[in-house]
SERO-4910 file (N, C-alpha, C, O; in steps of 0.05 Angstrom, whole numbers):
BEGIN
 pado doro    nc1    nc2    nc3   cac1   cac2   cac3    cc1    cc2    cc3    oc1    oc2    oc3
  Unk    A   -179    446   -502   -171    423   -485   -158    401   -502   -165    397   -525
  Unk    A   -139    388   -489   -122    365   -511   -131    344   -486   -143    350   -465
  Unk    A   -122    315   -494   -129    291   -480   -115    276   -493   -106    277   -516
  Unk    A   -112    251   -465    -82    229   -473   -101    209   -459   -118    213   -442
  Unk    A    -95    189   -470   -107    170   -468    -89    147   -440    -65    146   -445
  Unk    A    -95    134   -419    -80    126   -408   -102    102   -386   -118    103   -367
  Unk    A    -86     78   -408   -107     56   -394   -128     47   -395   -136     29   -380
  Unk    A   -144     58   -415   -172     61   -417   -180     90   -405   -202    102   -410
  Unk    A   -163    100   -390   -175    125   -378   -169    155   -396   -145    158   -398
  Unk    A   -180    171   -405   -181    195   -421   -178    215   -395   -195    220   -378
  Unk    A   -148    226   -402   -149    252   -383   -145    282   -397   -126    285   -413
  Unk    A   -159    302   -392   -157    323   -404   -139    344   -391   -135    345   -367
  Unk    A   -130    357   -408   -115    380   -393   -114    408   -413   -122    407   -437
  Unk    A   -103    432   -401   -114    454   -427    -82    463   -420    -70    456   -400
  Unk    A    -73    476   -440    -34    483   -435    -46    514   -455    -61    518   -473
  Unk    A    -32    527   -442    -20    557   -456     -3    570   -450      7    571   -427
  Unk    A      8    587   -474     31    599   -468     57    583   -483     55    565   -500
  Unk    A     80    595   -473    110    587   -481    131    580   -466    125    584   -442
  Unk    A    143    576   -467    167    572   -448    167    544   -437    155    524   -443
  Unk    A    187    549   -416    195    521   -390    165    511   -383    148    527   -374
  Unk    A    160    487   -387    137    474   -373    135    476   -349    153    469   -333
  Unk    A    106    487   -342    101    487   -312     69    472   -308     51    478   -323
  Unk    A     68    455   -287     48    430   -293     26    446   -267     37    455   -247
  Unk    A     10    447   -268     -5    456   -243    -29    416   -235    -40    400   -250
  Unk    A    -27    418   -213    -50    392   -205    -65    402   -184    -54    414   -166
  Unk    A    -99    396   -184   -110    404   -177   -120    385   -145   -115    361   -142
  Unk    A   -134    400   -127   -143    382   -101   -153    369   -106   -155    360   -128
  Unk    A   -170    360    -79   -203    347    -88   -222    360    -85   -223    383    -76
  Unk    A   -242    344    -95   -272    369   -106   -269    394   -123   -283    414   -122
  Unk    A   -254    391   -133   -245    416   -156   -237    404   -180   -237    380   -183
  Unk    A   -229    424   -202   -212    413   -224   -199    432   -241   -203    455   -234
  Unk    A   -186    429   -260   -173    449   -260   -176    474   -275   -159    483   -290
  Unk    A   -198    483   -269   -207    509   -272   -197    530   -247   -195    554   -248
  Unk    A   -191    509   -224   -175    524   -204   -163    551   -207   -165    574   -197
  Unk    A   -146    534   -233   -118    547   -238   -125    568   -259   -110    570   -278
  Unk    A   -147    582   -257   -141    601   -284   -129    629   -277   -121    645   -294
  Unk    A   -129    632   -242   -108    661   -248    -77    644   -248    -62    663   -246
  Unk    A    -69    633   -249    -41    627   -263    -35    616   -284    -12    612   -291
  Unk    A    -60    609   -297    -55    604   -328    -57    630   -331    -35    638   -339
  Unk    A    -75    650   -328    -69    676   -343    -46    690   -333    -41    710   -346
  Unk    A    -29    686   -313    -17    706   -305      5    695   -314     16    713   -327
  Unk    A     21    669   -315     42    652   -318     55    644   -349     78    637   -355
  Unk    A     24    650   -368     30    642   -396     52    659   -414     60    655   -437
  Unk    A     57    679   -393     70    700   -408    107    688   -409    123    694   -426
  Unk    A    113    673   -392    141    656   -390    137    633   -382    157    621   -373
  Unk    A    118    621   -383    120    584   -387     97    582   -405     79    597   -412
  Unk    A    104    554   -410     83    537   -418     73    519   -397     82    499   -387
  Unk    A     41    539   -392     24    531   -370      4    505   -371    -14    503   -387
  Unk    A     10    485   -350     -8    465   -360    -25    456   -334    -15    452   -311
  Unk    A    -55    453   -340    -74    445   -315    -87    420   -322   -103    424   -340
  Unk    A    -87    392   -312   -100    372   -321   -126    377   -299   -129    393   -281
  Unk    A   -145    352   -313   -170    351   -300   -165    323   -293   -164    308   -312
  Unk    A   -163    313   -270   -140    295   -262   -169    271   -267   -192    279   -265
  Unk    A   -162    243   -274   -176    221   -271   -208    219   -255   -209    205   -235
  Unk    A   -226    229   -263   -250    225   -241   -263    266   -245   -286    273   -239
  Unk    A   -248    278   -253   -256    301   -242   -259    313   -277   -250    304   -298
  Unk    A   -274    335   -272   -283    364   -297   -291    348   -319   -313    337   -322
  Unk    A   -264    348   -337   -275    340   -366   -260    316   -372   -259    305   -394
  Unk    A   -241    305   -343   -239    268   -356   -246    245   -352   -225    239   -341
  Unk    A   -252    235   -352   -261    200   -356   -268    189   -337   -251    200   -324
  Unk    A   -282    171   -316   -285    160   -300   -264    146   -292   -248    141   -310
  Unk    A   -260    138   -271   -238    123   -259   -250     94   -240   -268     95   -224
  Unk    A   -229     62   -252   -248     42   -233   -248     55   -200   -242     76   -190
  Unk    A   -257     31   -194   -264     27   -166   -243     33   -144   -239     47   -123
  Unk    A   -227      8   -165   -183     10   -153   -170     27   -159   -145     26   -157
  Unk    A   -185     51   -170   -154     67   -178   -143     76   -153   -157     83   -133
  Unk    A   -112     75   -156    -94     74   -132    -80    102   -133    -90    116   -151
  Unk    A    -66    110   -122    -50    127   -115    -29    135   -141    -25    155   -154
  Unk    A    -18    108   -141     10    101   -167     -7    113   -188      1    134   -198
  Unk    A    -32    101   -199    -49    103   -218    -57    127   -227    -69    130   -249
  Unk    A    -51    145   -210    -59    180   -209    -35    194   -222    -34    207   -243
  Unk    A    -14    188   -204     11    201   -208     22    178   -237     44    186   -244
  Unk    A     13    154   -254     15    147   -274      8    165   -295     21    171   -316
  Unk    A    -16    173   -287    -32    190   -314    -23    220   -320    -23    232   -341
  Unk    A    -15    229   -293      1    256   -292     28    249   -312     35    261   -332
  Unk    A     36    234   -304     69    214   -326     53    231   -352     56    253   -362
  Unk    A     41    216   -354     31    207   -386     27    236   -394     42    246   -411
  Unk    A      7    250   -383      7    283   -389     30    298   -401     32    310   -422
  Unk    A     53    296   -374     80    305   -380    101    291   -407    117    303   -422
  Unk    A     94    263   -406    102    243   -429     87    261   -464     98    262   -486
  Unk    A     69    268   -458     49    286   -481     67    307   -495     75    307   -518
  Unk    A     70    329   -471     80    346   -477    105    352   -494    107    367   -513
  Unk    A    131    333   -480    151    327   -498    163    351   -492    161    366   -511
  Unk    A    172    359   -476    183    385   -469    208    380   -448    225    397   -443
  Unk    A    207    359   -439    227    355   -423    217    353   -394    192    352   -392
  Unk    A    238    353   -366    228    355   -341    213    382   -341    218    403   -354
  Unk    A    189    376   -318    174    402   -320    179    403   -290    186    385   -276
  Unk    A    172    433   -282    162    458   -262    136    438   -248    117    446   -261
  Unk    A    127    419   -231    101    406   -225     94    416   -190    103    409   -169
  Unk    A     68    439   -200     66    449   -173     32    429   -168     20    418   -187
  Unk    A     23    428   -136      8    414   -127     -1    429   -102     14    438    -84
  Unk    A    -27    431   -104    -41    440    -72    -57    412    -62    -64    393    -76
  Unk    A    -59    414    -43    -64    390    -19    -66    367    -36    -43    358    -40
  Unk    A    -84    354    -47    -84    322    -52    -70    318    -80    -61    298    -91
  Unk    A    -74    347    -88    -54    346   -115    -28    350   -108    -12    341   -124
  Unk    A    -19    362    -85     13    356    -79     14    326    -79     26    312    -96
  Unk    A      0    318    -59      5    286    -54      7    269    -81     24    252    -84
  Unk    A    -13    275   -100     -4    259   -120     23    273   -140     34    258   -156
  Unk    A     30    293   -138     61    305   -153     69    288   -130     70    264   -138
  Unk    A     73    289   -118     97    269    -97    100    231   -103    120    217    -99
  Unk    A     75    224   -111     70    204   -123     88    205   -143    109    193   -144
  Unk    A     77    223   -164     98    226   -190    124    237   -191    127    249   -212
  Unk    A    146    239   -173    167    240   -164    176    214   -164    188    201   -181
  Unk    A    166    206   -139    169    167   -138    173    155   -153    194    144   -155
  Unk    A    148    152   -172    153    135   -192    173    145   -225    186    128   -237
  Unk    A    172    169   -232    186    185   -243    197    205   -249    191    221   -266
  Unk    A    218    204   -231    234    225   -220    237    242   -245    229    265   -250
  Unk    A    258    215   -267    263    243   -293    247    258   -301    258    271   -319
  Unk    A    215    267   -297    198    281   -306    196    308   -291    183    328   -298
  Unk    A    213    306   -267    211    318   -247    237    354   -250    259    351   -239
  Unk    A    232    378   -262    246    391   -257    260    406   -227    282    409   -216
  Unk    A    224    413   -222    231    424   -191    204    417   -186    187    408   -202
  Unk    A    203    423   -158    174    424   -146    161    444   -137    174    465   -136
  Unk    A    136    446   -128    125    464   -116     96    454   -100     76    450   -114
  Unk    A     94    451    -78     88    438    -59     59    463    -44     63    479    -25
  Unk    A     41    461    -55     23    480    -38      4    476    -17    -18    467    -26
  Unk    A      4    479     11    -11    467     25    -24    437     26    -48    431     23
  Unk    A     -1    421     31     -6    399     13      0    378     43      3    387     65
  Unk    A     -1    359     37      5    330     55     19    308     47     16    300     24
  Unk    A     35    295     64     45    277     55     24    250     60     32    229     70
  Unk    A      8    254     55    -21    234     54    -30    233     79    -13    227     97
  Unk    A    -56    239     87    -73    249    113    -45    232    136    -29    242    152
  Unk    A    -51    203    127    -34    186    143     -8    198    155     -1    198    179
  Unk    A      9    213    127     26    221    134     36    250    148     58    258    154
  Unk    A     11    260    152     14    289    152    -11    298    181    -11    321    190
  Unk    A    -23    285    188    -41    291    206    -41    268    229    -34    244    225
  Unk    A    -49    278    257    -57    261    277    -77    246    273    -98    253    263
  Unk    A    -73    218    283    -99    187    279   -121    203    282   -135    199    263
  Unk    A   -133    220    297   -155    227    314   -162    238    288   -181    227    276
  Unk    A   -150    258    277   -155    280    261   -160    267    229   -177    276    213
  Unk    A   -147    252    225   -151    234    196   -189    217    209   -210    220    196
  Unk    A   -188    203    232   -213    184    227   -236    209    225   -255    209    209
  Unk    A   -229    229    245   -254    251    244   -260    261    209   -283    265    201
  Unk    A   -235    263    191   -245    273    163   -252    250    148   -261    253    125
  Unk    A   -249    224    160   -255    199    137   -286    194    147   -303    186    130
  Unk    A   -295    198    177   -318    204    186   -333    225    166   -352    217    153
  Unk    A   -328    247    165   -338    277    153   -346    266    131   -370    269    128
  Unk    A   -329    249    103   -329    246     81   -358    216     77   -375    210     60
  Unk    A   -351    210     97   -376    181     98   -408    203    107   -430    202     94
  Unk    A   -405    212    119   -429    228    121   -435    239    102   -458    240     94
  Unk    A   -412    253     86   -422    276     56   -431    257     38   -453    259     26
  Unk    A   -414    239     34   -422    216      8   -462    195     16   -478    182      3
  Unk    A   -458    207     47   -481    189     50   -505    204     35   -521    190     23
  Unk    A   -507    231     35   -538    249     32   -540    241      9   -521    233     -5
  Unk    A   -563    244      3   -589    245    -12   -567    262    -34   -551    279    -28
  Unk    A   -575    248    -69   -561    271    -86   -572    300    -90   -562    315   -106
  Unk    A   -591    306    -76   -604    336    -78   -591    350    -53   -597    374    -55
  Unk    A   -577    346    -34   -565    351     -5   -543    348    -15   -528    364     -4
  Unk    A   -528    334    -35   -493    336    -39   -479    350    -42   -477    356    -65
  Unk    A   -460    362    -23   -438    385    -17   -418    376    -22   -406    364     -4
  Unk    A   -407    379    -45   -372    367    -35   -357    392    -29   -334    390    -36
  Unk    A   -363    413    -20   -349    424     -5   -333    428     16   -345    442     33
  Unk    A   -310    423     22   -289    407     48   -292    436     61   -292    457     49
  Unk    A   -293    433     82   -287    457    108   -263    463    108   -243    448    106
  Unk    A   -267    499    112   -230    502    117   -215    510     98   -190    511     99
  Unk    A   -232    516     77   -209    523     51   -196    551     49   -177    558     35
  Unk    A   -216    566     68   -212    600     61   -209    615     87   -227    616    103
  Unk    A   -178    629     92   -188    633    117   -212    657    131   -213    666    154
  Unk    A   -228    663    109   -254    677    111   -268    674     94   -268    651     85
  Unk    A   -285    690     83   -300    672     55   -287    690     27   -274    710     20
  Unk    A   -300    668     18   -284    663     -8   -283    682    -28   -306    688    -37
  Unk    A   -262    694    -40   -263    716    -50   -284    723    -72   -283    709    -92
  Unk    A   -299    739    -71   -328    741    -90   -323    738   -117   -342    729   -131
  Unk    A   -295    746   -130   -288    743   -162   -298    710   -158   -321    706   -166
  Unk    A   -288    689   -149   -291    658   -151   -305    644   -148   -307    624   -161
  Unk    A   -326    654   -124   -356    648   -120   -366    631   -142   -363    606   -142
  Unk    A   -378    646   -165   -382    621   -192   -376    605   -199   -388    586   -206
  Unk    A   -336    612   -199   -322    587   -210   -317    566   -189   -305    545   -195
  Unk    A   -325    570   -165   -312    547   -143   -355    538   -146   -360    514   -152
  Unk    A   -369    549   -143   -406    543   -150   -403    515   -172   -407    491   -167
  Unk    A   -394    527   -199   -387    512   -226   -372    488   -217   -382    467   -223
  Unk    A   -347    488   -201   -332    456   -196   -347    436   -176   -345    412   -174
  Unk    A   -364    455   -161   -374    440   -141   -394    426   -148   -400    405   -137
  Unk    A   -411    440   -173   -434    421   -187   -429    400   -203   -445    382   -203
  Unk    A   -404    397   -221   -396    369   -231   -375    354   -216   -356    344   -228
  Unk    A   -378    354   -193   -359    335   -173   -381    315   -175   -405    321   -173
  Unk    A   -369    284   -182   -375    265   -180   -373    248   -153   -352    236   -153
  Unk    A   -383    244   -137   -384    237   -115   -373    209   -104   -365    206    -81
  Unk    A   -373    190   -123   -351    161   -126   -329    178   -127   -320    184   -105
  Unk    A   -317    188   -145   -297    202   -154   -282    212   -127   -263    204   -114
  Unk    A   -300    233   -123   -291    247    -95   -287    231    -69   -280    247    -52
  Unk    A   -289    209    -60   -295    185    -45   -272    176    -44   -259    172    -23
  Unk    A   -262    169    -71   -236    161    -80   -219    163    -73   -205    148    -60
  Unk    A   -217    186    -84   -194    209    -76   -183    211    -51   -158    210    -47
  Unk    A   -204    213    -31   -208    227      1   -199    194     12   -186    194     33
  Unk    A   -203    172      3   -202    146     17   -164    144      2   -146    142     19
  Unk    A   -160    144    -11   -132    143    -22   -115    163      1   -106    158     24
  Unk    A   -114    178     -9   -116    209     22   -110    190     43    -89    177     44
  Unk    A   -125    188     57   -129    174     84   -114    155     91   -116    148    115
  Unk    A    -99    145     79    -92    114     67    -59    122     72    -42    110     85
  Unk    A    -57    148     54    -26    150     45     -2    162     68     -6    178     86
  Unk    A     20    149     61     39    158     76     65    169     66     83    152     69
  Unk    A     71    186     59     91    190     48    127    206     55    147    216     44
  Unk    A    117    197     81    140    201    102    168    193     91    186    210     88
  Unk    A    171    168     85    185    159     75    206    169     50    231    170     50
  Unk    A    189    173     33    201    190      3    207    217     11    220    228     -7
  Unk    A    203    237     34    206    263     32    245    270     30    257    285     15
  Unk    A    254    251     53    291    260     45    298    248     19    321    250     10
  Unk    A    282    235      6    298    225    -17    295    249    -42    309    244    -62
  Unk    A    280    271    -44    272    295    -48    296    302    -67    307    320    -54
  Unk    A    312    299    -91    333    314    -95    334    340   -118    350    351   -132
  Unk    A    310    340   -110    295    371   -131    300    394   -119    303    392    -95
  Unk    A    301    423   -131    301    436   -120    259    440   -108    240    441   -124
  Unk    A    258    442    -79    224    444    -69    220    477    -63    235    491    -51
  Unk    A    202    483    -71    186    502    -56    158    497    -50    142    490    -68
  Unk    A    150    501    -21    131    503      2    122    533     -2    136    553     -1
  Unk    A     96    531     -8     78    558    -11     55    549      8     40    529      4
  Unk    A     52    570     34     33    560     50     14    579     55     16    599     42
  Unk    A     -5    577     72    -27    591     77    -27    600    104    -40    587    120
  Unk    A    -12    621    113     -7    626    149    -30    617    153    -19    595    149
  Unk    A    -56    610    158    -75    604    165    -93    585    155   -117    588    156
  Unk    A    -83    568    147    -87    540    139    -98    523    152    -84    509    165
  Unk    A   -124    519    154   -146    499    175   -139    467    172   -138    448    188
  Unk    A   -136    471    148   -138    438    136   -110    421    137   -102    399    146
  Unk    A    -99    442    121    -61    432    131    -41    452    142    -24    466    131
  Unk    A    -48    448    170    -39    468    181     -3    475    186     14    458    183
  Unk    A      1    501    193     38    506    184     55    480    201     77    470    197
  Unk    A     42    476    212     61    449    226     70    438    201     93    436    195
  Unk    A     49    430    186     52    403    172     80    421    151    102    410    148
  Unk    A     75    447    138    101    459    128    120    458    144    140    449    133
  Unk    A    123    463    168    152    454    175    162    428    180    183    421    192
  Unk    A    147    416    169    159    384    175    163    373    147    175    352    143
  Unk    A    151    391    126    163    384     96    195    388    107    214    374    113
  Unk    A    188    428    104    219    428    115    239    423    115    255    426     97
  Unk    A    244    409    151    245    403    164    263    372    144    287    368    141
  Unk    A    241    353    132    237    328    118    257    334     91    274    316     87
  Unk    A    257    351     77    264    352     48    281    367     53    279    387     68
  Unk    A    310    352     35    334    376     34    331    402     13    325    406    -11
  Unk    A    342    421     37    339    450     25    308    460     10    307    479     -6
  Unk    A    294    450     14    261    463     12    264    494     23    275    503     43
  Unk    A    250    507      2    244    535     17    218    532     18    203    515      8
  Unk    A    215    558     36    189    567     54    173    582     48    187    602     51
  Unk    A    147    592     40    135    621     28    115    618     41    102    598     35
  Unk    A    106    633     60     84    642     81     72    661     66     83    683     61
  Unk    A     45    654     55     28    675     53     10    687     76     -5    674     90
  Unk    A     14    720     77     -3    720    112    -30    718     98    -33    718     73
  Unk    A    -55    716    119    -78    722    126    -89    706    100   -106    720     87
  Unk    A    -83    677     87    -87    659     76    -96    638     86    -90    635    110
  Unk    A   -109    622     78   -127    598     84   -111    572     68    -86    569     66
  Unk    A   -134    553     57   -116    529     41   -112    530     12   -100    512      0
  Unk    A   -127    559     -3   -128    558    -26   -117    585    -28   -129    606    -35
  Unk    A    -94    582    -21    -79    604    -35    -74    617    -60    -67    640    -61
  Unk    A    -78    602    -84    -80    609   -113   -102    621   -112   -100    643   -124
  Unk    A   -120    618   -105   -148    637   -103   -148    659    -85   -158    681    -90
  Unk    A   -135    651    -58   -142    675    -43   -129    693    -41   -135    716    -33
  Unk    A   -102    682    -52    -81    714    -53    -61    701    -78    -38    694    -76
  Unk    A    -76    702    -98    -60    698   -130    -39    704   -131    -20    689   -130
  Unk    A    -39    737   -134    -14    756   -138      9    746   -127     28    738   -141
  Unk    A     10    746    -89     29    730    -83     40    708    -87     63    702    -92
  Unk    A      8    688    -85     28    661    -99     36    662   -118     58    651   -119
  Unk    A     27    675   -145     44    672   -172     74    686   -172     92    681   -187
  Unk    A     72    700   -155    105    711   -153    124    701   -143    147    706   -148
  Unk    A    113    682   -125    134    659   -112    145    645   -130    170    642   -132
  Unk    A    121    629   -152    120    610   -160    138    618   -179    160    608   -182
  Unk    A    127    640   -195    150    646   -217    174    658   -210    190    662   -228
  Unk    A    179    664   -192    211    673   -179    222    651   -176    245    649   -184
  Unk    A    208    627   -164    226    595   -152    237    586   -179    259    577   -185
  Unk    A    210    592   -200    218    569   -226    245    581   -248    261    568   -262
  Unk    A    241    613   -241    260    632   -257    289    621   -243    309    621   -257
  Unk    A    291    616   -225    320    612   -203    326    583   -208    345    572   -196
  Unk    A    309    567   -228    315    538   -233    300    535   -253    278    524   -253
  Unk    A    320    548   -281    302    552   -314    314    520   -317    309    506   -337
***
């Protein structure tokens, strides 16, 4: 693991492999151990990188205020580390939202994208009804007792979860910090990012989950739809964690999109 220091805040991240930088960012209640079938599968033609974003695995606590900008800052700084030039920066749900953050604020870091079941911040991507019901959900989880604490979000798999991962998704779910995760989910809630999607002048790819509970294909066709020339990759009989539930396919997207834009 290497670590950059940013603000007082220490963020960790683990990189392997060679080649074109490709940045992986992780959801919430996870970290980035997520990503280890595409660190193993990917290292063989990039240089694979997974941070443990601000609040989460093995980095640093985050204040009270950390903002949105503040997230997609420290991601900067990661990529600023590396020294490799614009990178490959793929993102599943709240980790898209914050790569889209870091677009915003610095584009030149930005090679291409890759956008996985992701939102343009609950605000931006879901109906009022449907945002207060999960900011509801999240006030109830944060309420229990620390021996009752689940941060496990509904909806991630569209059946259960493939038995190889069982441990490793067991393992993220026991050091989720519960401020942390609060955070995150209230930032979420908050964001809108409607606005920045036509200003988009990256090449995008959209990797979705035909069966996506949490961000459902609507919300992909309105990336779409939103961003010029975005392509599309439907994984069938997928849920919201596509890197887990059907690897193979997503890594072949991923590395076909990034090969077509070395």
């Amino acid at each position: 693991m290497a670590t950059v220091q940013v603000s007082g805040v220490e963020v960790a991240y683990e990189r392997v492999g060679h080649g074109p930088p490709l940045v992986f960012v992780h959801g919430a209640g996870v970290d980035g151990r997520m990503w280890q079938p595409q660190l193993a599968a990917l290292a063989d033609e990039f240089t694979v990188v997974a941070w443990d974003e601000p609040g989460a695995g093995r980095s640093s606590r985050v204040p009270s205020d950390f903002g949105l900008a503040d997230y997609a800052g420290c991601l900067a700084a990661v990529i600023d580390e590396l020294r490799l030039g614009p990178a490959h920066v793929a993102g599943l749900s709240w980790g898209g939202t914050v790569v889209l953050e870091l677009y915003r604020c610095r584009p030149e870091l930005v090679r291409t994208l890759v956008l996985a079941d992701t939102y343009a911040g609950w605000k931006g991507s879901l109906p009022p009804e449907e945002v207060r019901a999960r900011v509801d959900g999240v006030r109830k989880m944060l309420a229990a007792p620390p021996e009752r604490f689940d941060p496990t979000l509904p909806g991630l798999f569209a059946g259960d979860p493939p038995a190889e991962f069982v441990p490793l998704l067991a393992a993220m779910a026991d050091d989720v910090r519960p401020d942390s995760l609060g955070l995150q989910l209230t930032v979420m809630a908050e964001t809108d990012q409607r606005d920045l999607l036509p200003e988009i002048a990256v090449p995008t790819l959209l990797v979705w989950g035909e069966l996506d509970a949490r961000s459902p294909l609507g919300v992909a066709h309105a990336f779409q739809e939103a961003i010029p020339d975005a392509a599309l990759v439907v994984l069938p009989g997928v849920g919201h964690v596509g890197n887990l539930e059907d690897p193979e396919r997503f890594n072949r997207a991923v590395r076909g999109f990034c090969r077509t834009h070395p």
